[in-house]
N, CA and C atoms of all chains as a GROMACS GRO file, in nm:
protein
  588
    1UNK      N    1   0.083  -0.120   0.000
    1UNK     CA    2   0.000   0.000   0.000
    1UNK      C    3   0.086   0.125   0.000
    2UNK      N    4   0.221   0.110   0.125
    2UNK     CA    5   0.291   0.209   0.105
    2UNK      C    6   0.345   0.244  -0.041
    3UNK      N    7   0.400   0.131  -0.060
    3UNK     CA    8   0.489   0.210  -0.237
    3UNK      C    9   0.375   0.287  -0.364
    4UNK      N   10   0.229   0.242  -0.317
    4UNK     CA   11   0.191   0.332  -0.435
    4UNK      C   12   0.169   0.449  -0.400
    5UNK      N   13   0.206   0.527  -0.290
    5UNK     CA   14   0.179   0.685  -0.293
    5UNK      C   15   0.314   0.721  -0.303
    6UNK      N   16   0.260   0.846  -0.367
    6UNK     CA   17   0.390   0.915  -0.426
    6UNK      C   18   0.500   0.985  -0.268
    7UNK      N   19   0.626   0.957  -0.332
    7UNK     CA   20   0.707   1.004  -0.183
    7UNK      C   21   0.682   1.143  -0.139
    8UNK      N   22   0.640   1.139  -0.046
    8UNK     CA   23   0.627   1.335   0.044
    8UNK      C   24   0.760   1.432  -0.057
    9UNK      N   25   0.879   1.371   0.015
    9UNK     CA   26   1.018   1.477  -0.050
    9UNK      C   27   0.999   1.517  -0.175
   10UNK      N   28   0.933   1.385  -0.229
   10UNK     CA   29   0.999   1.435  -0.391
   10UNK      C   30   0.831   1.514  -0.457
   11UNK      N   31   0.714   1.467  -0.366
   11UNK     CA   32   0.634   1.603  -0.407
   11UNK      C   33   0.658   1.728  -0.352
   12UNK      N   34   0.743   1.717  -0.255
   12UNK     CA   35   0.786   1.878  -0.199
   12UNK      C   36   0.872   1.938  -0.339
   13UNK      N   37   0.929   1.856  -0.380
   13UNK     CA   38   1.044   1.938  -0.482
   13UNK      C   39   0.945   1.972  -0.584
   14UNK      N   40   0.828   1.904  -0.613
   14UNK     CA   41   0.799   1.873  -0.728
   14UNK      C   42   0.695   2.043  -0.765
   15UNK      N   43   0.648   2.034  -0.634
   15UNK     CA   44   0.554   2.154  -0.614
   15UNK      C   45   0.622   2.290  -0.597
   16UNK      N   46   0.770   2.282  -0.536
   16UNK     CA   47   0.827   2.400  -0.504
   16UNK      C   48   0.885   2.429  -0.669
   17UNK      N   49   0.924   2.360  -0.725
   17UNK     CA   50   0.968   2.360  -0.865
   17UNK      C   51   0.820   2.450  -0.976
   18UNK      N   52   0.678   2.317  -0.956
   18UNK     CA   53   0.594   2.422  -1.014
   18UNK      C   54   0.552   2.565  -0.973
   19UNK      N   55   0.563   2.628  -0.847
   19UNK     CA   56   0.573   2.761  -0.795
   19UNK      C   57   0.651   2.833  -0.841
   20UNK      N   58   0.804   2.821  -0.842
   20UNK     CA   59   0.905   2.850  -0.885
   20UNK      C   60   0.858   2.935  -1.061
   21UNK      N   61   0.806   2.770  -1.155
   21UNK     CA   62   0.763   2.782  -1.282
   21UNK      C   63   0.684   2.913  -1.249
   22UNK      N   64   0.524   2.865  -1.173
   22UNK     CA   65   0.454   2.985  -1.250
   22UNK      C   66   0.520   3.128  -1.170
   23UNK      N   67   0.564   3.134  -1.104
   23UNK     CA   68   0.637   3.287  -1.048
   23UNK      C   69   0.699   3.305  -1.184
   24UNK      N   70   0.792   3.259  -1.233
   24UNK     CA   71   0.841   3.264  -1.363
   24UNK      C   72   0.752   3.321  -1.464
   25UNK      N   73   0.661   3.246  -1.479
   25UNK     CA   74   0.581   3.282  -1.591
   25UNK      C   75   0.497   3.408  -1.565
   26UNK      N   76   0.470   3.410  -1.413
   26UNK     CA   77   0.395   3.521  -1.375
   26UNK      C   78   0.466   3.677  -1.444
   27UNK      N   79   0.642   3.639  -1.408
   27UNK     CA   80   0.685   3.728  -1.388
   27UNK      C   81   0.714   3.809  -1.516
   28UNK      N   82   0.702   3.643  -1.646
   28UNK     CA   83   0.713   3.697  -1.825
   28UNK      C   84   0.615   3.736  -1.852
   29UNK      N   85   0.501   3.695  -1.773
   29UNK     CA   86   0.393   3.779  -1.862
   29UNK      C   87   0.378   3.950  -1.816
   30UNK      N   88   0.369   3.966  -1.710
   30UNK     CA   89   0.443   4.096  -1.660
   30UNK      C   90   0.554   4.180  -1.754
   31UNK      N   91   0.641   4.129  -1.788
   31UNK     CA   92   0.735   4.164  -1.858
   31UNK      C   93   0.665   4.188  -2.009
   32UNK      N   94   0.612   4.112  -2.097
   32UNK     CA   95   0.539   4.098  -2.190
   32UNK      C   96   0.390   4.184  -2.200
   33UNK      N   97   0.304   4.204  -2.090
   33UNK     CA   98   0.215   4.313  -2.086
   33UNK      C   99   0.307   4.423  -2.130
   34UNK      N  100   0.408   4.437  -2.026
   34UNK     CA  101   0.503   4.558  -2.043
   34UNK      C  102   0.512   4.645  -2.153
   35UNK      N  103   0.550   4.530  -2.218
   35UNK     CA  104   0.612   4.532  -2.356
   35UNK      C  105   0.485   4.594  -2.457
   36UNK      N  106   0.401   4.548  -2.492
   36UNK     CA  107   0.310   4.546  -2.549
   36UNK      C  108   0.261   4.689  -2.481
   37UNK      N  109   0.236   4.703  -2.340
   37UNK     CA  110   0.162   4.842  -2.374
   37UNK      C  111   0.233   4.924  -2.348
   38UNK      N  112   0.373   4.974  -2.378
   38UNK     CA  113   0.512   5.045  -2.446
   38UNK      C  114   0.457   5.076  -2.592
   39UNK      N  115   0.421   4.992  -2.680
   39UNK     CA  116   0.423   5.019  -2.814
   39UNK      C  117   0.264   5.053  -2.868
   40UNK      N  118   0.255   5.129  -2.981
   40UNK     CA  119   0.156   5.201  -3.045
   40UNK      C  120   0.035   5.073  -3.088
   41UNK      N  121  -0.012   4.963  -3.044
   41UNK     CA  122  -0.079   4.886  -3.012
   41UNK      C  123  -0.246   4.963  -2.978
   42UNK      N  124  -0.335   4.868  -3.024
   42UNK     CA  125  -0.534   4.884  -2.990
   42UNK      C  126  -0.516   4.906  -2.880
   43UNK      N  127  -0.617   4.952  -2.836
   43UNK     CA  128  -0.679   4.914  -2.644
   43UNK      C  129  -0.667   4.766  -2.650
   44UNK      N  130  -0.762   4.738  -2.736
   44UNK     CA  131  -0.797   4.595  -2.707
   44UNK      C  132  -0.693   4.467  -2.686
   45UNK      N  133  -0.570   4.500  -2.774
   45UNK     CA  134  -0.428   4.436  -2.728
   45UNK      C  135  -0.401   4.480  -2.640
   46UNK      N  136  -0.368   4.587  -2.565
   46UNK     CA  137  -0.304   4.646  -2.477
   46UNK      C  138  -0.355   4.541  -2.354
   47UNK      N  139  -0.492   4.503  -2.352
   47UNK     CA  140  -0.575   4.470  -2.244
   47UNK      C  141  -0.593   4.344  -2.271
   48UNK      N  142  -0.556   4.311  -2.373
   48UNK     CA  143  -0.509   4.135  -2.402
   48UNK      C  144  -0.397   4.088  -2.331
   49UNK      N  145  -0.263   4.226  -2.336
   49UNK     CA  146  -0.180   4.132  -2.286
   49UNK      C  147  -0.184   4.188  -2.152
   50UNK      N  148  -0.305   4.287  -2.096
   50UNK     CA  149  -0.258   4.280  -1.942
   50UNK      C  150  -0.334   4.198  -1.890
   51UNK      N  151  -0.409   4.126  -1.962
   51UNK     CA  152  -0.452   3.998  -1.896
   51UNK      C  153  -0.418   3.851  -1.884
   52UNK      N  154  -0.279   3.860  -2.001
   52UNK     CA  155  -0.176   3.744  -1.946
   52UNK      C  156  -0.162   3.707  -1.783
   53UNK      N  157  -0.091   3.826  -1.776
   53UNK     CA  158  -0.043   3.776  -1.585
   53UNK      C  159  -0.183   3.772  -1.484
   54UNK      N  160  -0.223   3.835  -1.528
   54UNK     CA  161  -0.372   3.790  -1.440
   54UNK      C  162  -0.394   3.647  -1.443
   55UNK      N  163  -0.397   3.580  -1.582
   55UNK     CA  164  -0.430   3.461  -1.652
   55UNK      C  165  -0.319   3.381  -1.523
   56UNK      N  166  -0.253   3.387  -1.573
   56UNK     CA  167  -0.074   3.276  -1.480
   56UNK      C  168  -0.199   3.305  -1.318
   57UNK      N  169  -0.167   3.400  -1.278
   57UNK     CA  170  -0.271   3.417  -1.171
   57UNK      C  171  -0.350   3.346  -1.100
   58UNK      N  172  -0.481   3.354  -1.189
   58UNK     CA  173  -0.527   3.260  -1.180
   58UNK      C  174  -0.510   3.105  -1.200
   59UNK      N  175  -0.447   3.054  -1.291
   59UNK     CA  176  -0.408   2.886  -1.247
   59UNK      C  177  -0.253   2.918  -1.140
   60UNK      N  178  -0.222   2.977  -1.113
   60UNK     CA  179  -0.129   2.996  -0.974
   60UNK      C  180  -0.247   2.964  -0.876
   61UNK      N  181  -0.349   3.032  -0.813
   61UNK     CA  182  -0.418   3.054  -0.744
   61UNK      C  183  -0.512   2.872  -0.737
   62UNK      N  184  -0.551   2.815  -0.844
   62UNK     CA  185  -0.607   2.673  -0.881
   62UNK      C  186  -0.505   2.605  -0.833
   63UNK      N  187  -0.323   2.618  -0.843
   63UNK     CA  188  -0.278   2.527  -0.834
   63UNK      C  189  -0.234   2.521  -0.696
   64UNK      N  190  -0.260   2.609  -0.641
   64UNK     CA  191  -0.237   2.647  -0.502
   64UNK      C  192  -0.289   2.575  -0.399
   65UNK      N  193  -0.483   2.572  -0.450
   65UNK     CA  194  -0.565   2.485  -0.377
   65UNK      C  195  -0.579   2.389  -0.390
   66UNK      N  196  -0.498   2.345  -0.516
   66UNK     CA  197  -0.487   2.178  -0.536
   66UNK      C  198  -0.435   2.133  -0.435
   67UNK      N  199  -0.284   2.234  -0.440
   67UNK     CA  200  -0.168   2.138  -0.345
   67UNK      C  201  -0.236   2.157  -0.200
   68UNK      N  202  -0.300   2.261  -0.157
   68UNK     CA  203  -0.385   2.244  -0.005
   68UNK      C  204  -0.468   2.158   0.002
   69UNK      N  205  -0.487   2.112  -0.103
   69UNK     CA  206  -0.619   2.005  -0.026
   69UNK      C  207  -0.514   1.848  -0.020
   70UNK      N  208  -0.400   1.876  -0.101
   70UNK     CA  209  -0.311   1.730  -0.102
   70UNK      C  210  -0.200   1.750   0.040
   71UNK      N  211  -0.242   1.823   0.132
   71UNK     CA  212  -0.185   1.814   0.256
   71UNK      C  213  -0.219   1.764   0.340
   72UNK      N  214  -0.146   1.697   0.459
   72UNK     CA  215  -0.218   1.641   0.594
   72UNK      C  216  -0.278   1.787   0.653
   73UNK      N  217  -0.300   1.714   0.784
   73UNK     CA  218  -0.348   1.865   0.866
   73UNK      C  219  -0.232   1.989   0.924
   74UNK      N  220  -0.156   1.906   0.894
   74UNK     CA  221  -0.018   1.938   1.004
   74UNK      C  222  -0.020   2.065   0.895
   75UNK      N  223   0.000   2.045   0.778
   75UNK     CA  224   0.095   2.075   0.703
   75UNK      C  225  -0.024   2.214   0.653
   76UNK      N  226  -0.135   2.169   0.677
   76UNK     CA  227  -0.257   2.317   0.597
   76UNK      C  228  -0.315   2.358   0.709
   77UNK      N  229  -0.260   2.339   0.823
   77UNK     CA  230  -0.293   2.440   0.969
   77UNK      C  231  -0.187   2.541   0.923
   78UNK      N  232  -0.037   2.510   0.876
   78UNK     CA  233   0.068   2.584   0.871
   78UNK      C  234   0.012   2.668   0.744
   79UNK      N  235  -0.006   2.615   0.650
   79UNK     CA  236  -0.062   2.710   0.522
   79UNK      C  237  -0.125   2.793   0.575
   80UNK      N  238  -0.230   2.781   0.588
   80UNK     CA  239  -0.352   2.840   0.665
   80UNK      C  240  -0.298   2.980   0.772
   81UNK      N  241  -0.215   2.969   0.852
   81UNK     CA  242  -0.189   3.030   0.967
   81UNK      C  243  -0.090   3.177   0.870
   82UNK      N  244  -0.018   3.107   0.800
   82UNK     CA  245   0.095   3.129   0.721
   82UNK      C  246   0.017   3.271   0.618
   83UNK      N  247  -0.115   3.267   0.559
   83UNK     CA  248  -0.137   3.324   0.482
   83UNK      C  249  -0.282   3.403   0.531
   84UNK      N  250  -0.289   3.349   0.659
   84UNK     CA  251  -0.387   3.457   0.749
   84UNK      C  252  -0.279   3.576   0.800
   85UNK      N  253  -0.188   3.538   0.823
   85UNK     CA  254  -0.024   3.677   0.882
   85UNK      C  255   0.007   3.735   0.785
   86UNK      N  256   0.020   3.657   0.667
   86UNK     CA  257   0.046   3.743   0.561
   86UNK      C  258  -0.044   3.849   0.511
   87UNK      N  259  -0.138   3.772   0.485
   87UNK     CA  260  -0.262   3.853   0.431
   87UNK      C  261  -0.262   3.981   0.528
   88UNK      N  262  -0.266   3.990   0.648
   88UNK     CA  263  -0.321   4.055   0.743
   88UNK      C  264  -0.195   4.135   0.751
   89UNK      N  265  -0.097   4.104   0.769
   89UNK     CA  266   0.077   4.184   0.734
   89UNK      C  267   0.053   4.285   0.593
   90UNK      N  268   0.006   4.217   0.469
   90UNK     CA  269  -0.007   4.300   0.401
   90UNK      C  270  -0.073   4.394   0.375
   91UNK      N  271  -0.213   4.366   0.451
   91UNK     CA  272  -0.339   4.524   0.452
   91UNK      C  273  -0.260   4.592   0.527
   92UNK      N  274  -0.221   4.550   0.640
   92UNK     CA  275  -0.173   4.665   0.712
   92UNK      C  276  -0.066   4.742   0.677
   93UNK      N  277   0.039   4.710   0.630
   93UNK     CA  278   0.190   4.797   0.516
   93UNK      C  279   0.065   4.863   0.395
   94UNK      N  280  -0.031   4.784   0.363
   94UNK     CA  281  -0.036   4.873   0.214
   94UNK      C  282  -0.167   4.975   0.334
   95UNK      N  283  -0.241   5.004   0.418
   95UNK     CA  284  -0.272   5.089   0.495
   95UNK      C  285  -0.241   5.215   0.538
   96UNK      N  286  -0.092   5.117   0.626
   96UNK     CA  287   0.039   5.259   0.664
   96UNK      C  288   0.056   5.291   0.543
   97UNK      N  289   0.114   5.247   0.442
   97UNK     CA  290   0.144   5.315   0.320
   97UNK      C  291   0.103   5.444   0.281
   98UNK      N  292  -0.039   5.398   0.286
   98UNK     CA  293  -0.144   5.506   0.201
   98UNK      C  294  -0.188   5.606   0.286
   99UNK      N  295  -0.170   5.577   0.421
   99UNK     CA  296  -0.150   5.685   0.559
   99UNK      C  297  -0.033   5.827   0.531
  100UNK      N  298   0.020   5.718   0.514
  100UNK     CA  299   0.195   5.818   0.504
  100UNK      C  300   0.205   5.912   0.320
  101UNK      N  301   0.102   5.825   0.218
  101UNK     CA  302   0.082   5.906   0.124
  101UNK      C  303  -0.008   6.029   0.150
  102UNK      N  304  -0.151   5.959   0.212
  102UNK     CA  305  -0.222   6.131   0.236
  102UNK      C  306  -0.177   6.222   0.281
  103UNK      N  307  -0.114   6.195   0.450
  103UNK     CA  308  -0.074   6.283   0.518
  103UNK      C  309   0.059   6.353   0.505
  104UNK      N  310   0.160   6.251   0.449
  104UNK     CA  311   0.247   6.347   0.430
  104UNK      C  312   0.348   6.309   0.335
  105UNK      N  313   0.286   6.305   0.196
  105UNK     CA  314   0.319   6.292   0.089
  105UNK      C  315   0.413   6.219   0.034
  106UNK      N  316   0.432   6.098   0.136
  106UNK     CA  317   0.549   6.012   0.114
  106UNK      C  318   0.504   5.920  -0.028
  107UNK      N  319   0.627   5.854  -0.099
  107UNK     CA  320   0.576   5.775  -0.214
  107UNK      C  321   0.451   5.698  -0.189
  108UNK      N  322   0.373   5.663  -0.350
  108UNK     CA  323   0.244   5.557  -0.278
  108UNK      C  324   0.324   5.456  -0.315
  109UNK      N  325   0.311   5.312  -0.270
  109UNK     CA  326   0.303   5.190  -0.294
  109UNK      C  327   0.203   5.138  -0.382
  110UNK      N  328   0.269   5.118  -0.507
  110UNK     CA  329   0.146   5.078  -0.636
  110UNK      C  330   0.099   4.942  -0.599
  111UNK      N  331  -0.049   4.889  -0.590
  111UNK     CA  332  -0.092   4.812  -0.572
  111UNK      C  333  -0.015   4.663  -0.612
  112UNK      N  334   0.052   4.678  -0.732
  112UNK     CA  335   0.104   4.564  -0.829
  112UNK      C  336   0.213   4.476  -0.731
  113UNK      N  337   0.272   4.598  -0.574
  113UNK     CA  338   0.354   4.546  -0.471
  113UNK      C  339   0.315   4.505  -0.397
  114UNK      N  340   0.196   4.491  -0.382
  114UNK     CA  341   0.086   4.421  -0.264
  114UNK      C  342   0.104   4.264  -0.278
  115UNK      N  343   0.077   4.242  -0.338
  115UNK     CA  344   0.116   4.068  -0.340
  115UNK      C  345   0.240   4.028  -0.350
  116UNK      N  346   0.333   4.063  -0.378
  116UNK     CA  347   0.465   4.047  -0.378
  116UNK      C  348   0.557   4.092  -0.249
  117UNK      N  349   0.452   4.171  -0.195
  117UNK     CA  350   0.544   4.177  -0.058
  117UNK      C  351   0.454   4.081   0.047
  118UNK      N  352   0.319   4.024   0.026
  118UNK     CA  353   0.265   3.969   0.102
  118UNK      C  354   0.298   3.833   0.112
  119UNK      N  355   0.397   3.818  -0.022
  119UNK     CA  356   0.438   3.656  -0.054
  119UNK      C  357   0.531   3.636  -0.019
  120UNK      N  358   0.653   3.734   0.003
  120UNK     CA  359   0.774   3.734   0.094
  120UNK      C  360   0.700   3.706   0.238
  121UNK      N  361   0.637   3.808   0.301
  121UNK     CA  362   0.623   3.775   0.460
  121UNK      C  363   0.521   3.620   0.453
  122UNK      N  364   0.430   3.603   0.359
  122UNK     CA  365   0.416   3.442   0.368
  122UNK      C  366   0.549   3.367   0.339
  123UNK      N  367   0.607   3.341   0.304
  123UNK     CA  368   0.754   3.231   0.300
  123UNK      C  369   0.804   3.249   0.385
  124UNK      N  370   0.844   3.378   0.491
  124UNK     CA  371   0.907   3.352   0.626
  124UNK      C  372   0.823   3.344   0.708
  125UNK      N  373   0.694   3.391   0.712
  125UNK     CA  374   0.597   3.301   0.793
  125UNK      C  375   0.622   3.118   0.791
  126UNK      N  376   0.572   3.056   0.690
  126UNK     CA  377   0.627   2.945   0.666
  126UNK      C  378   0.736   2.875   0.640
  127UNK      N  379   0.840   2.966   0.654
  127UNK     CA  380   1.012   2.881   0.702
  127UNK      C  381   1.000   2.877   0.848
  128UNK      N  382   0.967   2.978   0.915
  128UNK     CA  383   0.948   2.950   1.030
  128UNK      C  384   0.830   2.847   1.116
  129UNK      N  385   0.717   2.853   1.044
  129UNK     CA  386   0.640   2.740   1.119
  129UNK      C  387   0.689   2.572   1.101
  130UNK      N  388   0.760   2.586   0.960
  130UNK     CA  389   0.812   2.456   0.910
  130UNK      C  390   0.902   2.429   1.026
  131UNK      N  391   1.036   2.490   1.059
  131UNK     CA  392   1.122   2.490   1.133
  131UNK      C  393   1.098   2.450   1.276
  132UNK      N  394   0.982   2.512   1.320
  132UNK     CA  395   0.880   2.502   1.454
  132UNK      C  396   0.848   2.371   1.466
  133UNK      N  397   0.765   2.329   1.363
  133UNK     CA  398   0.720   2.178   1.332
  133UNK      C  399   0.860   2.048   1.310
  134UNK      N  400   0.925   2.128   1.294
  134UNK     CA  401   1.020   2.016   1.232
  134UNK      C  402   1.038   1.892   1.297
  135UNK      N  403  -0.016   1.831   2.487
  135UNK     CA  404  -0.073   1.752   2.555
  135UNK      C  405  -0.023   1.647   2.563
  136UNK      N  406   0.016   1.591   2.626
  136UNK     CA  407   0.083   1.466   2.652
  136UNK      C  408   0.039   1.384   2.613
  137UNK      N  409   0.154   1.231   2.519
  137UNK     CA  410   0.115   1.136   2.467
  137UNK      C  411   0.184   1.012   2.493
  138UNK      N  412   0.083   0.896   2.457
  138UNK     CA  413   0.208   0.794   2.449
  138UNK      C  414   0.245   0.722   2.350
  139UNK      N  415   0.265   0.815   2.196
  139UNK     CA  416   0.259   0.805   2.078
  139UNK      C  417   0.396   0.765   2.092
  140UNK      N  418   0.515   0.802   2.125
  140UNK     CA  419   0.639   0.753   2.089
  140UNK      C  420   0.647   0.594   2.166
  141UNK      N  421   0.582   0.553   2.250
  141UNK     CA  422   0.557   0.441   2.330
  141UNK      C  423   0.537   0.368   2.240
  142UNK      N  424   0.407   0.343   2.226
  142UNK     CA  425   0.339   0.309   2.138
  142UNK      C  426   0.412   0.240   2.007
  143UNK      N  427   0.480   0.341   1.952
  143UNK     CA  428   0.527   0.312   1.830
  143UNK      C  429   0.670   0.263   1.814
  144UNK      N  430   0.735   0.298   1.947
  144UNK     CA  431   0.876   0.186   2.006
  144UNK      C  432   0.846   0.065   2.036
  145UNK      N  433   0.709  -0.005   2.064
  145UNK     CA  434   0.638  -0.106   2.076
  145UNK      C  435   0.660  -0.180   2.023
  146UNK      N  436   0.592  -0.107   1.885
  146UNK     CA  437   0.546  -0.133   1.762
  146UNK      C  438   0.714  -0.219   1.660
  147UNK      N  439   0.833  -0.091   1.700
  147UNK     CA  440   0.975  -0.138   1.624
  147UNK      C  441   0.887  -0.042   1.499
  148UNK      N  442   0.818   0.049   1.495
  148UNK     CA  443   0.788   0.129   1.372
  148UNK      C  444   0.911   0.260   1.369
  149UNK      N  445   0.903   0.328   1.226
  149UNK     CA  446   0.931   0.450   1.261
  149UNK      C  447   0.838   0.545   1.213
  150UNK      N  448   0.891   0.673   1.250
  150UNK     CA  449   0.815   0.759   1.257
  150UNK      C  450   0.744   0.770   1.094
  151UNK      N  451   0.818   0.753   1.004
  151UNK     CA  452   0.857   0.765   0.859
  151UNK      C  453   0.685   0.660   0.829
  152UNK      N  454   0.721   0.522   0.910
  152UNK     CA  455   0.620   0.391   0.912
  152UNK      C  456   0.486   0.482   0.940
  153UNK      N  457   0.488   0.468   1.073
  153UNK     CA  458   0.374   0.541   1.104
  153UNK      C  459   0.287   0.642   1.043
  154UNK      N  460   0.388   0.755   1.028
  154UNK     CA  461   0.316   0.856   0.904
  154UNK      C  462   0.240   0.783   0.803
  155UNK      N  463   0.293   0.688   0.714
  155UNK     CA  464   0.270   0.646   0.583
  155UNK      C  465   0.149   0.556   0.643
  156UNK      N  466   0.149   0.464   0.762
  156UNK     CA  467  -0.009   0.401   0.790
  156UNK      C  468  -0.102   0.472   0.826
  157UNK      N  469  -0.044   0.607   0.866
  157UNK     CA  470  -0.170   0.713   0.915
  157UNK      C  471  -0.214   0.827   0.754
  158UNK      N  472  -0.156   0.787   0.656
  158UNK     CA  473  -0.203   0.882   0.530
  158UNK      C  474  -0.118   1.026   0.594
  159UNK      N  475  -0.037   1.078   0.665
  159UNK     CA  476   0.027   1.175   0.691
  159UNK      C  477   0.167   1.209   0.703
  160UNK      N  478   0.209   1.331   0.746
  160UNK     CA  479   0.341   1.341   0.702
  160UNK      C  480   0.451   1.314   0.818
  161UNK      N  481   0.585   1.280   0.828
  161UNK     CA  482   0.658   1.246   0.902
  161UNK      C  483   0.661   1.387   1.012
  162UNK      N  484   0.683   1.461   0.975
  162UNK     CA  485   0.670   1.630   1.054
  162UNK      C  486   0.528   1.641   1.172
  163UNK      N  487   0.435   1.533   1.081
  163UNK     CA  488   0.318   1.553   1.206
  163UNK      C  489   0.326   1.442   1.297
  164UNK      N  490   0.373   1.319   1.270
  164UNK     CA  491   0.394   1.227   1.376
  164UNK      C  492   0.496   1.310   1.480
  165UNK      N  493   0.615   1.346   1.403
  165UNK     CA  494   0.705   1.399   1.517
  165UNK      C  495   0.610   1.542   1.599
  166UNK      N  496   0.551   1.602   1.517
  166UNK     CA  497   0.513   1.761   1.605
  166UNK      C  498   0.389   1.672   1.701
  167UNK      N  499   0.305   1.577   1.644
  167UNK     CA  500   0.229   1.522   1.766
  167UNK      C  501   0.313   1.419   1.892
  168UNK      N  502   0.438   1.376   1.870
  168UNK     CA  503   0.511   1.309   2.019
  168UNK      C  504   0.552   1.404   2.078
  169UNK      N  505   0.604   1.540   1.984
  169UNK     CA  506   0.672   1.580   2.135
  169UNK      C  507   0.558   1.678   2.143
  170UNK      N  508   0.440   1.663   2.128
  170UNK     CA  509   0.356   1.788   2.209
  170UNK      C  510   0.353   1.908   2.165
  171UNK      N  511   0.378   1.904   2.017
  171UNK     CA  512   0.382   2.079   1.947
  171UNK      C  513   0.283   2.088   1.884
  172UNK      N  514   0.214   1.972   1.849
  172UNK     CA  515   0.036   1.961   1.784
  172UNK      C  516  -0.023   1.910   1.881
  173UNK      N  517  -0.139   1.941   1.809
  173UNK     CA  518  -0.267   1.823   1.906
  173UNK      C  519  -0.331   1.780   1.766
  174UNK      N  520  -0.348   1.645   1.750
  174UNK     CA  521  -0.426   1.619   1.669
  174UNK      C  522  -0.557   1.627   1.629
  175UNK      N  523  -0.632   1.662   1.521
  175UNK     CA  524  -0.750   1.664   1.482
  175UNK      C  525  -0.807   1.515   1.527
  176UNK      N  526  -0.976   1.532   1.562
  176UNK     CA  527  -1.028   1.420   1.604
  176UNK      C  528  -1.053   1.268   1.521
  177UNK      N  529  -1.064   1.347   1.379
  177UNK     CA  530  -1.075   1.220   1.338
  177UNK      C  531  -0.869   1.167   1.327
  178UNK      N  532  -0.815   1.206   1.321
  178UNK     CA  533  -0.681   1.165   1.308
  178UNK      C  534  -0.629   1.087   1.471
  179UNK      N  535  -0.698   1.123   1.568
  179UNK     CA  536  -0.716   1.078   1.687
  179UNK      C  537  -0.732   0.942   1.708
  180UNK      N  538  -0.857   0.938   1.656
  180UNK     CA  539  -0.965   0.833   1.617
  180UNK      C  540  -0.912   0.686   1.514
  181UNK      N  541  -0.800   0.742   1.439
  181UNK     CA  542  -0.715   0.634   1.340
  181UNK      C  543  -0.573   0.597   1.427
  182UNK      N  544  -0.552   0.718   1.506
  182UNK     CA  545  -0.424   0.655   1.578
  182UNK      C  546  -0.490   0.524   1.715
  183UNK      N  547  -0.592   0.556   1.746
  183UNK     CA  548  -0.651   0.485   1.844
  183UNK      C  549  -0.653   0.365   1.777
  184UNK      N  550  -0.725   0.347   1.683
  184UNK     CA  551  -0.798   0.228   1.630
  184UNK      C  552  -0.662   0.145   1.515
  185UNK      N  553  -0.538   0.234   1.519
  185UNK     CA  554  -0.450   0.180   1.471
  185UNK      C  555  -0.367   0.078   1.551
  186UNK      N  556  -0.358   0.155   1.687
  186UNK     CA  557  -0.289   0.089   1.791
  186UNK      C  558  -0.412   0.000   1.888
  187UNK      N  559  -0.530  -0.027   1.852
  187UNK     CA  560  -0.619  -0.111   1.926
  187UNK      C  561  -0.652  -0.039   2.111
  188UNK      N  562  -0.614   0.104   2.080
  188UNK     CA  563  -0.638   0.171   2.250
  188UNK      C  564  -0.765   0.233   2.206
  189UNK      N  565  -0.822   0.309   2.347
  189UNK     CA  566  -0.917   0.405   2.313
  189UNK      C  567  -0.807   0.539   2.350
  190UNK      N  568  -0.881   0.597   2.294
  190UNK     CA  569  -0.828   0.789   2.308
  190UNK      C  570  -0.775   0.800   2.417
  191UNK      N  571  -0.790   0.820   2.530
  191UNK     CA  572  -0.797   0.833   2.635
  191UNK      C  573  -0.661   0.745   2.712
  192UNK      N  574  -0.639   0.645   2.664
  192UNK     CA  575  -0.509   0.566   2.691
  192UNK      C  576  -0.405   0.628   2.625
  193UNK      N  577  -0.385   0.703   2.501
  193UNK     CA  578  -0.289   0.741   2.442
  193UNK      C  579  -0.270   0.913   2.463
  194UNK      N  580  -0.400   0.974   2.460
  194UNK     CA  581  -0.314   1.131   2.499
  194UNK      C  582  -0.463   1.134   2.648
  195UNK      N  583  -0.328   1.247   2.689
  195UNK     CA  584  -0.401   1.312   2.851
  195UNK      C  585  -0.381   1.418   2.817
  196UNK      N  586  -0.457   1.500   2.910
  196UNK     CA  587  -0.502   1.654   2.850
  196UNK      C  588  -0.370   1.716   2.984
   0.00000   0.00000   0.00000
């Protein structure tokens, strides 16, 4: 019974590898919107390709809840905990942010950094609960 | 909460690695449930009981 499930390690690599991918891809299509609405291009392209990275996005977001539901408990209490701090880490920076823009005209923080800084403090959220658990 | 999951499973001549894989879970939660850094969900309770032939109550104390 044991040998037909797939080994834990090597779906850890397997999943940190597809994350890895779509961050990647997230990050070309980003690059590629870029590109496209730089040049003398329709609306309607322009808004074709800023809906690439949305697109990666979304199956990021599908492949996300796949791999949560293919966890024990141990392991999607930590998800879970991991991306309630984050989440909640990140309203609050993009909050102060926009505090420190009204009142006293400090740079804004463009929305597009909101998830990208919320995904850093999720990964050391979760190096550390991993570590905790270990 | 205190257990007698590492008992149990020194009993047994299992390892932790064993155990995980008869409980459908990961080696990280057998270890975070012996030394007392989890508490297990009930139905996961309920499979360690009925794995080792105890009731609940013989294996963790509150």
């Amino acid at each position: 019974m044991s040998s037909m499930k797939p080994d834990r390690s090597l779906t850890r690599i397997v999943h940190a590898v597809m994350e890895l991918g779509l961050a990647g891809a997230f990050l070309g299509a980003v690059f590629f919107a870029d590109s496209v609405g730089a040049r003398d291009v329709s609306a309607t392209v322009r808004f074709l390709a800023a809906l690439t990275p949305v697109a990666v996005l979304g199956v990021w977001l599908g492949y996300y809840v796949w791999r949560l539901r293919a966890l024990d408990e141990l392991q999607r209490s930590i998800e879970y905990r991991s991306l309630a701090l984050a989440g909640w880490a990140a309203v609050l920076i993009a909050t102060g942010s926009g505090i420190m823009t009204l009142f006293a005209d400090a740079p804004a923080l463009a929305p597009v950094f909101v998830a990208p800084i919320a995904a850093a403090i999720y990964a050391v959220i979760r190096a550390v609960m991993f570590w905790r658990y270990k | 909460m205190k257990n007698a999951l590492r008992q149990l499973r020194a009993e047994r001549g299992w390892s932790q690695a064993r155990l995980a894989d008869l409980l459908d879970v990961s080696r990280q939660t057998i270890n975070a449930i012996e030394t007392g850094k989890y508490d297990p969900s009930l139905p996961l309770a309920f499979k360690l009981a009925q794995l080792f032939g105890r009731r609940i109550e013989e294996i963790f104390e509150a």
